[in-house]
C-alpha positions in Angstrom: -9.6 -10.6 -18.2 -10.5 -12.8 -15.7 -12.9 -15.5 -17.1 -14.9 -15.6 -14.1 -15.2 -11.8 -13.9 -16.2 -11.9 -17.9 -19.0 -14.2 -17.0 -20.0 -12.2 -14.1 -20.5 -9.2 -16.3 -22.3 -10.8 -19.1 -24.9 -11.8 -16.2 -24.8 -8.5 -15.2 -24.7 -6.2 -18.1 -26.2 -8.5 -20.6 -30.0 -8.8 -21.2 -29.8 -10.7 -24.0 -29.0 -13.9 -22.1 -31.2 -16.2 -20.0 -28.8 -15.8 -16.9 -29.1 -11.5 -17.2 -32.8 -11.8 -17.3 -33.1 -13.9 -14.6 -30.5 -11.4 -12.8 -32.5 -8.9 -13.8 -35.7 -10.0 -12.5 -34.5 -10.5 -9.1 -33.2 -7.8 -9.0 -36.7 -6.1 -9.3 -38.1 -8.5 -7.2 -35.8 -7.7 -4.3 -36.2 -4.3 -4.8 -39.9 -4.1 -5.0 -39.8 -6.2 -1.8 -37.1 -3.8 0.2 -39.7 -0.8 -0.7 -42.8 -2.8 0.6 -41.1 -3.7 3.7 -40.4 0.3 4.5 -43.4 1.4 3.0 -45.1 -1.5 5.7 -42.3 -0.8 8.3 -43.9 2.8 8.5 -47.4 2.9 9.0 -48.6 2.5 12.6 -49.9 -0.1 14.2 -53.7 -0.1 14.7 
C-alpha cells in the first residue's frame, strides 16, 4: 500500500495515536460547531 495512504488511515482509524486523537477531536469540534450554526441559523431574529 501506499505509504502515504497507510499513514492517512492510521490518523484516521487509529485512536491510539497522538495524531488520531487530535483527528478525532476536531472532528467533534467541527461537528458540534456545524450543529450550533443550524441550530443558530434557525431561530428568528428578535
Amino acid at each position: 500500500m501506499n505509504p502515504i495512504r497507510e499513514k492517512i488511515k492510521i490518523i484516521i482509524f487509529g485512536t491510539d495515536t497522538k495524531a488520531g486523537r487530535i483527528f478525532d477531536i476536531l472532528l467533534i469540534i467541527t461537528i458540534v460547531l456545524s450543529i450550533i450554526t443550524v441550530m443558530l441559523d434557525s431561530v428568528d431574529d428578535y
